[in-house]
C-alpha positions as CSV (number, residue, x, y, z in Angstrom):
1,X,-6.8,-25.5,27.2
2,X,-7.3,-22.7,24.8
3,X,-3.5,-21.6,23.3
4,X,-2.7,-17.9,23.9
5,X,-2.5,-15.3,21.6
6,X,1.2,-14.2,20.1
7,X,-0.4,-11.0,21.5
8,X,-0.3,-12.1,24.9
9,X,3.0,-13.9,24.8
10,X,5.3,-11.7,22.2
11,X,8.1,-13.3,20.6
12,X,11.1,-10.9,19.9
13,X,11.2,-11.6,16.6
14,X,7.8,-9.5,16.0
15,X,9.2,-6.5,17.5
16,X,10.7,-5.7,14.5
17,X,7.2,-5.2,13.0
18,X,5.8,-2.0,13.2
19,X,1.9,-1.6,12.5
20,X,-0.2,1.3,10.9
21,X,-3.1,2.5,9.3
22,X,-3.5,4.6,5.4
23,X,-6.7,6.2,4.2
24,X,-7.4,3.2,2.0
25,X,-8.6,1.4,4.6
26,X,-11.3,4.4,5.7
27,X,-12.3,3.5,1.8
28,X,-10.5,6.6,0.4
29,X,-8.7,6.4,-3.0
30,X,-8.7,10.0,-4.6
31,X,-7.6,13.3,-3.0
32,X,-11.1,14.5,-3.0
33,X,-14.1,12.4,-3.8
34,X,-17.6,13.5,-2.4
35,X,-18.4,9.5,-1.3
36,X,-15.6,9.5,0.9
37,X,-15.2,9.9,4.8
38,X,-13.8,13.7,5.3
39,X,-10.6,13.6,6.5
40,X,-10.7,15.2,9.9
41,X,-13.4,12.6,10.7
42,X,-11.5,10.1,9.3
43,X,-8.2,11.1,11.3
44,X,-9.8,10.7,14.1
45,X,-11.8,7.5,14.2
46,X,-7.7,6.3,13.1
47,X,-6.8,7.8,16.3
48,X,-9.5,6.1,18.4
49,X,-9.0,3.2,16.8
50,X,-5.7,3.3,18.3
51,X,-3.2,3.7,15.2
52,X,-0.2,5.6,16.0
53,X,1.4,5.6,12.6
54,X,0.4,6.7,9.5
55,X,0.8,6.5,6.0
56,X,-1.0,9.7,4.1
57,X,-2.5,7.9,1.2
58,X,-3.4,10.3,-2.1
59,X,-1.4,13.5,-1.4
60,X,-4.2,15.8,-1.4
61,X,-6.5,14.2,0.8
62,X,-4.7,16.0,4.3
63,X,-3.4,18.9,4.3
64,X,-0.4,19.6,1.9
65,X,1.2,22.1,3.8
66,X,4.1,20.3,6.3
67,X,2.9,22.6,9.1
68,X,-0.5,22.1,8.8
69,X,0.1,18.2,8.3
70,X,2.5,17.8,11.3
71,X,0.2,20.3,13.6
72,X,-2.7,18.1,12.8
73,X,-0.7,14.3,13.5
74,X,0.7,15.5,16.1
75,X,-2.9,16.4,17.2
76,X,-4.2,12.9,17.7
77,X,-0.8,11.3,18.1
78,X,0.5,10.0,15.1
79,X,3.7,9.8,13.2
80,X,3.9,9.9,9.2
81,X,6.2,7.3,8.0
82,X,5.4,7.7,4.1
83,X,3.7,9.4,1.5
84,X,1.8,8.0,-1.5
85,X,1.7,8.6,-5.2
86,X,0.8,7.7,-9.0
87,X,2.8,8.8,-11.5
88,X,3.2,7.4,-15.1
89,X,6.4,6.0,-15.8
90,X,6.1,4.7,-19.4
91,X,5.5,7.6,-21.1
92,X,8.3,9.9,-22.3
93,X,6.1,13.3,-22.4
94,X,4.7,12.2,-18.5
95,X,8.0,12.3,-16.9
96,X,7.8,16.0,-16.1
97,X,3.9,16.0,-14.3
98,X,5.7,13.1,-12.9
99,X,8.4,14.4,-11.6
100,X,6.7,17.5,-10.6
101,X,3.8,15.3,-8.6
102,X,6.3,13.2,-6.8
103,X,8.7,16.6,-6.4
104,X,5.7,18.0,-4.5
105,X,5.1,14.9,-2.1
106,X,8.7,14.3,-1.2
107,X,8.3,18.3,0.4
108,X,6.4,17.4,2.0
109,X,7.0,14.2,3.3
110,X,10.6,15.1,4.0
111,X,9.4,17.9,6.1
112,X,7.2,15.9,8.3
113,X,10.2,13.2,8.9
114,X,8.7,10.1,6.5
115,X,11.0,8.2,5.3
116,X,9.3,6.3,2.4
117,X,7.3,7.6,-0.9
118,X,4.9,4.6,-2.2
119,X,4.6,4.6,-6.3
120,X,1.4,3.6,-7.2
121,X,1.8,2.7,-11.0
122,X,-1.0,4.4,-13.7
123,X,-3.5,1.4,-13.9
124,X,-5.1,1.3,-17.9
125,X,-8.7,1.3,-16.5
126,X,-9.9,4.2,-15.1
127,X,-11.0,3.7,-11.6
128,X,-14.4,5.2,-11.5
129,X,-15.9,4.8,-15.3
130,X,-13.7,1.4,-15.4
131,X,-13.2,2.6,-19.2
132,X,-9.7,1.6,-20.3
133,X,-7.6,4.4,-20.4
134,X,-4.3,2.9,-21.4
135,X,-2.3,0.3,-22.9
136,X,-3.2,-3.2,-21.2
137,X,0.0,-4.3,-22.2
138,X,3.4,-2.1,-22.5
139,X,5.7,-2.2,-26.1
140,X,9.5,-3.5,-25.0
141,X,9.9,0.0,-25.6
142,X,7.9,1.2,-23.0
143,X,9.0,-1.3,-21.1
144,X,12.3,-0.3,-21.2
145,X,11.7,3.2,-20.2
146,X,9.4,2.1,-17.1
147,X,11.8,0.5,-15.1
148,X,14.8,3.5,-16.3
149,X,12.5,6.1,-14.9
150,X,11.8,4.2,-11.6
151,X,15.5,4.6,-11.0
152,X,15.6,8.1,-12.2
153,X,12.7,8.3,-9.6
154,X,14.4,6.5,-7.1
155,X,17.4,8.2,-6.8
156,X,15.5,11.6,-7.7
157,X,13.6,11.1,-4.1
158,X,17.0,9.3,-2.1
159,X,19.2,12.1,-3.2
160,X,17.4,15.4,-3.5
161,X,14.7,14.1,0.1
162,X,16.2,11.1,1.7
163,X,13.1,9.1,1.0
164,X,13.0,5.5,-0.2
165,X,11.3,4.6,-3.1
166,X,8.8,1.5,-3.2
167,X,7.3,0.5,-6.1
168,X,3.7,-1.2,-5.3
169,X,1.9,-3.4,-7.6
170,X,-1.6,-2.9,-8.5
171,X,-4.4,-4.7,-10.0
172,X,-5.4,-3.5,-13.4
173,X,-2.0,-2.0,-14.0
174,X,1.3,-2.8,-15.1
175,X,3.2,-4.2,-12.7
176,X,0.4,-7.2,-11.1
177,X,1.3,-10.5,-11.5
178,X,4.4,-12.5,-10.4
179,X,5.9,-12.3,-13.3
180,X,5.5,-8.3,-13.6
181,X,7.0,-8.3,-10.4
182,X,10.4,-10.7,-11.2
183,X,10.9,-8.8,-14.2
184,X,10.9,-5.1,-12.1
185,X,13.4,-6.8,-9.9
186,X,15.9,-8.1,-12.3
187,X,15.5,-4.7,-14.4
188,X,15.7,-1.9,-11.4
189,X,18.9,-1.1,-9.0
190,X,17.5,-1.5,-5.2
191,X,19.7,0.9,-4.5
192,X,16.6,3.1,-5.4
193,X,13.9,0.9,-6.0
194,X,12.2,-1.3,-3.3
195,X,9.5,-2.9,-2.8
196,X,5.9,-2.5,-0.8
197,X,4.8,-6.4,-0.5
198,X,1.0,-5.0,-0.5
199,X,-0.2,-8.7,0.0
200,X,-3.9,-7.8,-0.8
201,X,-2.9,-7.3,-4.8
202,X,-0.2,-9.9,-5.0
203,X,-3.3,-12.1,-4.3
204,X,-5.5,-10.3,-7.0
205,X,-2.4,-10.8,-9.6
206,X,-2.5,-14.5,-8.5
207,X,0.8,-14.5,-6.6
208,X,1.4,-16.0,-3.4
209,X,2.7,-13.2,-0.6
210,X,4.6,-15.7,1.5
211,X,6.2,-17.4,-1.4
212,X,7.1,-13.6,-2.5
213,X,8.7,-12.9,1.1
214,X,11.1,-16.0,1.0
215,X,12.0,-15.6,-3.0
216,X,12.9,-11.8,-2.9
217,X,13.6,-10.9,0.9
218,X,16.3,-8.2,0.1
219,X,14.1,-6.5,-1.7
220,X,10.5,-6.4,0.4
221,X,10.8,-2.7,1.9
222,X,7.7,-2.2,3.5
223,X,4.4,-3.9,3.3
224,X,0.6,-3.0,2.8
225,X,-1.0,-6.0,4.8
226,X,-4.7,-7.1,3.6
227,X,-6.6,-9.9,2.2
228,X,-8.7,-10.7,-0.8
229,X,-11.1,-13.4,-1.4
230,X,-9.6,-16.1,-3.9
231,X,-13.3,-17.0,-5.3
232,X,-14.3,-13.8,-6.1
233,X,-10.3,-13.1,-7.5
234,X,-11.0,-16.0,-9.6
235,X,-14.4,-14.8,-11.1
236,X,-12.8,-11.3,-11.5
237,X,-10.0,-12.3,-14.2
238,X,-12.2,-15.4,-15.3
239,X,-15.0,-12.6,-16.6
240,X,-12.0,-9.6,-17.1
241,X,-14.1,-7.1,-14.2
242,X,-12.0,-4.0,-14.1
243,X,-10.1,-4.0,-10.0
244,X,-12.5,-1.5,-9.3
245,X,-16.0,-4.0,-10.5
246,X,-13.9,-6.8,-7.8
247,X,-14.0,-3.9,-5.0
248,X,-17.2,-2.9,-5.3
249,X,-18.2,-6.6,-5.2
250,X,-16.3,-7.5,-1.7
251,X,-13.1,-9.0,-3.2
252,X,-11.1,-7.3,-0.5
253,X,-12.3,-8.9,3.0
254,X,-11.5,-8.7,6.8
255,X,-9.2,-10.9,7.5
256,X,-9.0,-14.0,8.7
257,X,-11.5,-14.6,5.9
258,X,-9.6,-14.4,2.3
259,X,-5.8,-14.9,1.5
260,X,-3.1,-14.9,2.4
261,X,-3.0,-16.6,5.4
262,X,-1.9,-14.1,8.2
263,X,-0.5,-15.7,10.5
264,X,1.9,-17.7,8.5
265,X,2.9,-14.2,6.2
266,X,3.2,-12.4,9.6
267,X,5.3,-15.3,10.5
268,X,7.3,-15.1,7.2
269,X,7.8,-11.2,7.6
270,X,9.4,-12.0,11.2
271,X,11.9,-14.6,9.7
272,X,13.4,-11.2,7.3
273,X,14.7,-10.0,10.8
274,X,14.3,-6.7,9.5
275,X,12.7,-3.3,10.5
276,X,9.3,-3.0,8.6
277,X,6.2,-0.8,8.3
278,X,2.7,-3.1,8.0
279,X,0.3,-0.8,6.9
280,X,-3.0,-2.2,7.2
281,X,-5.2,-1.9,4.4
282,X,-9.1,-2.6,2.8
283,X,-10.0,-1.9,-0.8
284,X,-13.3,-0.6,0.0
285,X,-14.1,2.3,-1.8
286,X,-17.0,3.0,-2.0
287,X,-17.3,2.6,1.8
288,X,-20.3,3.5,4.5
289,X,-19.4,6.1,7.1
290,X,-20.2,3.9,9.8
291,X,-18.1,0.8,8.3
292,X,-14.8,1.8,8.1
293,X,-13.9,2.1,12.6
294,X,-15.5,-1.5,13.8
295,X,-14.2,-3.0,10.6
296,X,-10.3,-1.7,11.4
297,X,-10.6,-2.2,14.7
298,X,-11.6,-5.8,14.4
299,X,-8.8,-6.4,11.7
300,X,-6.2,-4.6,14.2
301,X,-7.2,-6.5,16.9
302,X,-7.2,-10.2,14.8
303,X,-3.2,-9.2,13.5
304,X,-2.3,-8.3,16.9
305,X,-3.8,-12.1,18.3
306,X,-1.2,-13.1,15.3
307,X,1.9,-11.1,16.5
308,X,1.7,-8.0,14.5
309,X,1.4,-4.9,17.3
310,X,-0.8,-5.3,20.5
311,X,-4.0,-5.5,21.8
């Protein structure tokens, strides 16, 4: 007899997991980019994908203006839960673009009722030419001031917008590998800094997701939920491809295919007995038009047979 879905027979302890949907996974990275989906299209195919809530991915992309951006969720039926940004930390004479970037996003944000702002740290190859562009690794120095001005940040957004701060990690940046990640923890107050357990680049830094949930479960905040394939992981660091290189040659995948496993991390985010926001997500930039809507709805429908929404 075939075993039913978690879909079909919901355990309470996935209620507390709450599904949605960024840009990212319609293949968009920058605010404007002429090989990406427009947004109103885009919008929309979320919307008849059935996605209710939304993260707005690079702040630029929708409209800016709170009015506009509320008039146009409330349009197809969604609800903004959090804002994205990237801002350079590490750099004394960036903290004011930085401020002034993230000052602009939590306006907005704020306005249309989110309640988190996702930091996306400065990666040191550029995403398009792949050309570093930075540092590949950061001084104690600038080390130092990194994790100072993701509290500064942190509080900056709790106390001035009543947004939470959660610091992401990214291939090809600073903060990617499980060590990165321990050493933001033990440096930063999670009073203002949290964490968005984006599984997809935990696995590209050669961590392990699930091991990540049970080690640090006070501070996993919100999660990005997607999959990468280990081989082509392996060959990207093996032969140093810039993030964008692995991308471009399918290292971000559909799940089930790739890591983690979801059903045992969707498992693991039910044990933290916590409220969370699982934003599905594909690296897949860049992305044909017609790929994006069978592709999400496939990988909705798969996480929902593993307890995370519903069919």
């Amino acid at each position: 007899m075939t075993q039913p879905s978690k879909a079909n027979n919901p355990d309470p302890r996935y209620n507390k997991l709450t599904v949605g949907v960024c840009p990212d996974q319609w293949g968009v990275w920058f605010p404007e980019d002429e090989q990406q989906i427009p947004w109103a299209t885009a919008l929309d195919e979320m919307a008849q994908a059935q996605f209710s809530v939304m993260e707005t991915g690079p702040f630029g992309y929708f409209p800016t203006d709170p009015g506009r951006l509320q008039e146009e969720m409330d349009a197809r039926g969604f609800r903004v839960v959090a804002g994205t940004g990237w801002g350079i930390l590490h750099k004394e004479e960036a903290w004011a673009e930085t401020e002034r970037t993230f000052r602009a996003i939590a306006a907005t944000h704020a306005e249309v009722g989110a309640e988190y702002i996702v930091h996306l740290p400065p990666l040191f190859r550029d995403d398009k030419t792949w050309e570093f562009i930075d540092d590949r690794e950061l001084t104690p120095a600038a080390w130092d001031l990194y994790v100072r001005n993701a509290n500064r940040l942190g509080k900056l957004l709790k106390s001035d917008y009543g947004l939470k701060m959660v610091l992401h990690p990214h291939g090809d940046s600073h903060i990617e590998t499980p060590k990165d990640i321990e050493r933001v923890f033990a440096a930063t107050d999670p009073e203002y800094v949290n964490f968005c357990l984006d599984t997809g680049h935990i696995v590209y830094g050669e961590g392990d997701p699930i091991e990540m949930i049970r080690t640090y479960p006070e501070r996993i905040a919100y999660v990005h939920i997607k999959a990468f394939d280990p081989e082509l992981v392996r060959q990207a660091h093996e032969l140093d491809w810039p993030f964008g290189e692995a991308v471009a040659r399918g290292a971000s995948v559909r799940p089930p295919a790739g890591e983690p496993d979801m059903p045992q991390l969707i498992d693991a985010l039910a044990d933290l007995d916590k409220d969370l926001y699982v934003i599905l997500e594909q690296d897949l930039y860049p992305a044909d038009p017609a790929m994006p809507l069978p592709n999400a709805i496939k990988t909705r429908e798969y996480l929902a047979e593993c307890g995370l929404g519903l069919l």
